[in-house]
N, C-alpha and C positions, 0 to 999 in steps of 0.2 A: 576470351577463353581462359583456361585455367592455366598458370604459368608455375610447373613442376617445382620451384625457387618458394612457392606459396606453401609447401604442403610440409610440416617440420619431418624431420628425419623419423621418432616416435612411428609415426604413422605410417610411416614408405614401409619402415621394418616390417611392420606388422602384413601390409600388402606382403611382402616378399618371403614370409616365413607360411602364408596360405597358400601363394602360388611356387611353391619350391614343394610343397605336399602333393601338389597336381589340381589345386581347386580355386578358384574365379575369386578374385575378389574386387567389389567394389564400393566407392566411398559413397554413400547414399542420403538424401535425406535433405535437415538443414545446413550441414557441413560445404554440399557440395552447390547447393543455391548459394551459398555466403561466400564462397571460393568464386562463383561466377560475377556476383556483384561488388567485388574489391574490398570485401569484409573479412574479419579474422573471426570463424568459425569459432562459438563458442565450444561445443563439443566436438566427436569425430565418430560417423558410424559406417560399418560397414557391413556391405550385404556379399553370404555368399554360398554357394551350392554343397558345401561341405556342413553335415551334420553337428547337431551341438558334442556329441560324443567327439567329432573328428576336432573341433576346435581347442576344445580340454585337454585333449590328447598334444596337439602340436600348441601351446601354449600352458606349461602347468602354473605360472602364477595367473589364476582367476578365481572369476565367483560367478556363478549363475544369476544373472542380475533380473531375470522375470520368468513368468509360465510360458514365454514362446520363445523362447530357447536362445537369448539373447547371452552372450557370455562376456564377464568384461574383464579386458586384459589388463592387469598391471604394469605401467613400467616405473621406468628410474627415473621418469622427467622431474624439474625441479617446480615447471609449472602446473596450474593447477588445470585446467582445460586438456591438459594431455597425459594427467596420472592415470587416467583410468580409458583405455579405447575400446570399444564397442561393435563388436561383430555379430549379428544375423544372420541363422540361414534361411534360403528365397523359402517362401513360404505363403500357401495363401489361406485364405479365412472364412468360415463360412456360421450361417445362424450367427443372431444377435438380439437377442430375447432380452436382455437389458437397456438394448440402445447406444451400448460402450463398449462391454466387450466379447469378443467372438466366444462361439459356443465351441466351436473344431478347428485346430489350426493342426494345417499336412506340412509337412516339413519337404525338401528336396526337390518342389518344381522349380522351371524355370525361373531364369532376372526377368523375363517378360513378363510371367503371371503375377513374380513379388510387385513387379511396379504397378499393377493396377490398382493395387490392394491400396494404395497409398492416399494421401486425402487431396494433394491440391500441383497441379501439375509441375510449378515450381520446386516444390518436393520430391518431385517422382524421376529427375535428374540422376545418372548413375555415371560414374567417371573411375572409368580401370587406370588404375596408377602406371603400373608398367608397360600399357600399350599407349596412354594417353588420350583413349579412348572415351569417347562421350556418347553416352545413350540418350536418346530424346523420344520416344514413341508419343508424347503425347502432346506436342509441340510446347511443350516447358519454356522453351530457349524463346517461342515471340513471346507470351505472356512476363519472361524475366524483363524484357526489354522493352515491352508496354506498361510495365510495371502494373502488373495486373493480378490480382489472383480466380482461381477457375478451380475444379473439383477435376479431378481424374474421371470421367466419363460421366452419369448419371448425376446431379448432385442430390437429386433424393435419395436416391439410394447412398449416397456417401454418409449420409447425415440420420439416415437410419441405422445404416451398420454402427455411427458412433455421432451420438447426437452432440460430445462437446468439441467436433469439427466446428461447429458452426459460432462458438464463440472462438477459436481458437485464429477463425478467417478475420473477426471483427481485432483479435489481437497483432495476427502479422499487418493484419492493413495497417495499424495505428505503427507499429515498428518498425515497417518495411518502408513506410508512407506510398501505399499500394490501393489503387482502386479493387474495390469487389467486382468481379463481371457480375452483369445483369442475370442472366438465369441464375447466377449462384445465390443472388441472392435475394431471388423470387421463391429459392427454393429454402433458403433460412426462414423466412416470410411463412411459409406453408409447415414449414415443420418447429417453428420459436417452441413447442408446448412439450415438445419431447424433450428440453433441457429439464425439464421435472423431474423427469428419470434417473438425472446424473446427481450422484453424491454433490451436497451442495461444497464442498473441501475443492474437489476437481474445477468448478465454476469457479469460485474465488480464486483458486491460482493464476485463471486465466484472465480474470480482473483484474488480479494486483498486477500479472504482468503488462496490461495494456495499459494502468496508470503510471507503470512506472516508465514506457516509454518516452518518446521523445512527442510524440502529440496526442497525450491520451483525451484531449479534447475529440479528437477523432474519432477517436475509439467508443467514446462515449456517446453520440452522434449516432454512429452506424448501430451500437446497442439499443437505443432506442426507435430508430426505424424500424429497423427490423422485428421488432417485437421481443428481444433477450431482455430489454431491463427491467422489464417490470416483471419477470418470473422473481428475480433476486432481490432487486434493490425499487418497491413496487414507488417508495418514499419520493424518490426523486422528480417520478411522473409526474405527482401531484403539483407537483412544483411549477411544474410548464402554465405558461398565462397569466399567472399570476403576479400584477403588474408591483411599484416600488412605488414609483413617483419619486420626489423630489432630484436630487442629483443622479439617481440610477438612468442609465440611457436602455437596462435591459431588463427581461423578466427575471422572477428569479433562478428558476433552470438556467438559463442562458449567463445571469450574474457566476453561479457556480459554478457553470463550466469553464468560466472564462477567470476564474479566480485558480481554477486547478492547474490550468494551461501555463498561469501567469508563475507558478511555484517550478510546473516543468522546467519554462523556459529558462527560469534561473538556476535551472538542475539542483533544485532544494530536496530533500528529501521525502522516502515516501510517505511517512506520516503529516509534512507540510502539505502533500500535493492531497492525500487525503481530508484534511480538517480543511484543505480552501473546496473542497468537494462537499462539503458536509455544514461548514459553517451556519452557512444560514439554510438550513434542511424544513426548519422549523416556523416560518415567515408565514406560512400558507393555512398554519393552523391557531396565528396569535396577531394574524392581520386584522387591524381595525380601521374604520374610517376617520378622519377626523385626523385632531391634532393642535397643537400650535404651530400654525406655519409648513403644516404636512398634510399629503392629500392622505397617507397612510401612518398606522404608529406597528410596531412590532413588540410591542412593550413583551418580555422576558423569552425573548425570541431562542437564545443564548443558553436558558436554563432547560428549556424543552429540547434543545436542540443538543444539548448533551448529551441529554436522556436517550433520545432517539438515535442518536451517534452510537451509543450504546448497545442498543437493541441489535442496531442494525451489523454492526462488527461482532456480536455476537453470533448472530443467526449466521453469518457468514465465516465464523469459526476462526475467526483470523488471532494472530497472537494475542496474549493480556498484556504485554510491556505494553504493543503496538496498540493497543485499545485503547489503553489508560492514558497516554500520550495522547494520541488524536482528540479524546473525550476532552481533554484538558484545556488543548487549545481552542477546543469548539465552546467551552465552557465562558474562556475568560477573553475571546477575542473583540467582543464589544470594549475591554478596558482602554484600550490606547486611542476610541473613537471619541472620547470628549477630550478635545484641545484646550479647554478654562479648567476643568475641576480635576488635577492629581497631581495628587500630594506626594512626598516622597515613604509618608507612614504606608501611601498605599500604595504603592512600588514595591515597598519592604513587603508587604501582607502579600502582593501579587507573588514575588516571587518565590515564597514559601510555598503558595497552592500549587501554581504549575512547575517546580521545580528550576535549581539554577539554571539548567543547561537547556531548559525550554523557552527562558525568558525572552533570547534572541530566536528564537521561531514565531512567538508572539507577534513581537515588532514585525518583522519579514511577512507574516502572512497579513497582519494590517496593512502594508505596503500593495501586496497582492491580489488583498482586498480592494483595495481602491483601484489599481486599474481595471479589476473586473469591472469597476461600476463604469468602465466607461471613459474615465479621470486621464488625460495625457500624463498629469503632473504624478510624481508619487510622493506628493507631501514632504519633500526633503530637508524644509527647514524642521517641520513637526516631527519627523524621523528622526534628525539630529538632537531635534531638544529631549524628546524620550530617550534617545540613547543616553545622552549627557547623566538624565537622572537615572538609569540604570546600571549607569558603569558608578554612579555617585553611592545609590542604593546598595550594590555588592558588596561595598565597603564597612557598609553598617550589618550590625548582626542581623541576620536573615537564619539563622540556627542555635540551636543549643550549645553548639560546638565552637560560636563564635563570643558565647558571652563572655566575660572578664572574672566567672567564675562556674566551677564545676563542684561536679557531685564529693568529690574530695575533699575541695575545700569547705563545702557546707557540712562533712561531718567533723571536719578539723576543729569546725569553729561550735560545733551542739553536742549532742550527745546521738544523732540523728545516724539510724543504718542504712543500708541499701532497701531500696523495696520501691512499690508506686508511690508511696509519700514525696522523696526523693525526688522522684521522677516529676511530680505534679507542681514540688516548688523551681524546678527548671522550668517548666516549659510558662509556669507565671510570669517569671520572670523574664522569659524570652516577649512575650504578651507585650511587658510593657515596654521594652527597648524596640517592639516592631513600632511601636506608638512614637516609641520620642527615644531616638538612638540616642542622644546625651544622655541617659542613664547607663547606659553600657560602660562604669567606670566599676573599678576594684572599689571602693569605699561606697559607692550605691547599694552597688549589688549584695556589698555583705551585709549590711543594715538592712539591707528590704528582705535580704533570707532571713535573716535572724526574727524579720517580724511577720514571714510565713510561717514558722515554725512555729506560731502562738495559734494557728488558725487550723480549725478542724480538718481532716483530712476530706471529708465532703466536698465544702465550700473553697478548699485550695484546690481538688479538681474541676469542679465550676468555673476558676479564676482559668487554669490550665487550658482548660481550651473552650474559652471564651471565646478566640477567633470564630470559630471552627461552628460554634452553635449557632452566632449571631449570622453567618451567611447558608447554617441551615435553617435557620427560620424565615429569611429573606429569602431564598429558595421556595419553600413549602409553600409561605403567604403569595409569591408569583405564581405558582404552579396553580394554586385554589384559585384565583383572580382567574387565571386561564382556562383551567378546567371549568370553572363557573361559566363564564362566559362564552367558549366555544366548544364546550364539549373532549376536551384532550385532557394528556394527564400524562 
């Protein structure tokens, strides 16, 4: 049961300033599920018979936080979870001609009628603070302790009032680590097409939060039986069956999920647990038979699989930092898979593409990589030796900002102003210290400016990002191979 010692003071107040006005208050929702399973409640809501006019009235620091008369109180806490508390009044709902949200909400019925309204019996839990009272009408309290979740009466009807119930069940499963009960989810089953309806912003939230769980391999699972994955993310389907061969013990679906699971468990973050979801996205479209020594080749598996990384975090609306990240690692995570051929020029060139601070996401998700496939070991001497040359590499210029001369000193020493000229004999320069860090001296560097400055500004931008064309033409040429050959692009 819920033990008063759990509930911070914040909150008590706010019960005791509703029922000092003469009106019901109670803690409702996720707050009081999370209270019953020995969790600290991320938020705090509470539901009560008093109108939003009466709530405004007996709280003036608020803000009306929705169109169903949610009001939310300010206080003085220092944390964050308890700046803002959230009051309801019981309220029920009716028409839902979009599938999400109701057409007519009445304000002022009963806590009985509010808790129907609610989507999943463990939710529908209502706890009066100052009597210590616990409401269960709809046996909440076995399904908490079956760890189970269940709909509040009908589940088609739940799932019609608001069709992104039914990702939202695939998300607490994955968080709660909660089975679905069977009707409920005979009736996700029956109604997957109505997720169509819902803004695709609304679904991805409920994605990212099931990946960012604690087993969003779960999560992922229950999306795809059900029939949710392929409304969104139709990519991944394709994937199932599709076998490896050599060292892989699984398909590729199963490789991915098991690579995403592997980034969870070492609570990496959510663009790692993303790019080990996405990695090899692309297998299924640049599978070939044959080989040396492979029942299969994936040849530019890597460069499409950005691409489509891409697409697909797009269509789902998700941040551009978060894009461009994930894309990057999905881009260059084949690097650290040949143990004979890297160099440390190409450690330097790596870490310029994906960024300093992603270089160790890199390594960790090759790690991750490998036990997807199956692998006990996680290559630890190989892990070590890559580290070694990437703590070696940081060392060496990896930027402009690292070389042994700047844009100041190259006009100290010519007659040369600020502009793209400038700019194009840095980053030549950068070019060739990626190539052979022993250039990176004061006396190199200014002799080799001094004999840019004799070279067209054309052919110094040419020189400038040389990197940068040579792996977009190594790009384009894989892409045509593939496209040619399988039809993708």
């Amino acid at each position: 049961m819920i033990k008063p010692a759990d509930i911070p003071i914040e909150v008590r107040q706010v019960a005791e300033w509703l029922e000092k006005a003469g009106f019901e208050a109670y803690l409702v929702g996720g707050c009081t599920r999370d209270l019953l399973l020995g969790k600290t409640p991320k938020d705090w809501d509470f539901t009560t018979n008093a109108k939003p006019e009466d709530i405004q009235e007996i709280f003036p620091d608020h803000y009306a936080n929705n169109d169903y008369g949610t009001i939310g109180i300010k206080t003085d806490s220092e944390y964050e979870t308890l700046k803002v508390i959230e009051v309801t009044p019981y309220r029920t709902e009716s028409g839902y001609s979009d599938a999400r949200r109701p057409d007519k909400v009445t304000f002022g019925v009963s806590l009985e009628e509010d808790l129907k309204r609610r989507d999943f019996t463990v939710n529908a839990l209502a706890y009066r603070i100052t009597t210590e009272e616990l409401i269960d009408n709809f046996a909440g309290l076995d399904d908490l302790k079956a760890h189970r979740l269940a709909t509040v009466g009908d589940p088609n009807e739940r799932f019609a009032e608001d069709a992104l119930r039914m990702m939202r069940a695939v998300r607490l499963s994955a968080q709660l680590d909660f089975v679905i009960d069977s009707q409920t989810m005979v009736a996700i089953q029956n109604n997957n097409q109505l997720l169509k309806r819902i803004s695709i912003e609304r679904v991805a939230g409920e994605f990212i939060r099931t990946i960012e769980s604690d087993t969003p391999m779960q999560g992922i699972v229950f999306m795809e039986k059900l029939g949710l994955l392929e409304q969104f993310i139709p990519e991944l389907i394709i994937c199932m069956g599709v076998e490896q061969g050599g060292i892989h013990k699984y398909d590729v679906y199963e490789h991915l999920l098991r690579t995403m699971q592997a980034a969870a468990d070492k609570n990496y973050s959510l663009a790692m647990r993303l790019a080990g979801l996405f990695h090899d996205i692309a297998k299924p479209q640049t599978r070939r038979t044959g080989g040396k020594n492979k029942q299969y080749t994936f040849f530019g598996h890597e460069v499409v699989g950005a691409k489509m990384t891409k697409k697909i975090m797009e269509r789902l609306r998700l941040p551009r930092d978060l894009t461009e990240e994930v894309v990057a690692l999905v881009r260059w995570h084949m690097f650290f898979a040949d143990p004979d051929e890297i160099s440390l020029s190409a450690v330097r060139r790596t870490i310029t593409r994906v960024g300093e601070n992603n270089i160790e996401n890199l390594l960790n998700l090759r790690v991750c990589d490998r036990i997807g496939m199956g692998r006990p070991k996680e290559q630890p001497f190989r892990f070590r030796k890559y580290k070694a040359m990437v703590d070696e590499a940081l060392r060496d210029p990896i930027s402009v900002k690292m070389l042994k001369i700047n844009g100041d000193r190259i006009m100290e020493l010519s007659d040369e102003r600020p502009g793209r000229r400038l700019g194009y004999i840095l980053h030549a320069l950068l070019e060739e210290a990626l190539e052979d860090a022993g250039k990176n001296t004061e006396d190199y560097m200014e002799k080799r400016a001094l004999e840019l400055l004799e070279i067209p500004e054309e052919k110094l931008a040419q020189m400038a990002e040389a990197g940068k064309q040579k792996q977009a033409e190594e790009e384009e040429k894989a892409l045509k191979n593939i496209a040619r050959e399988h039809k993708v692009g």
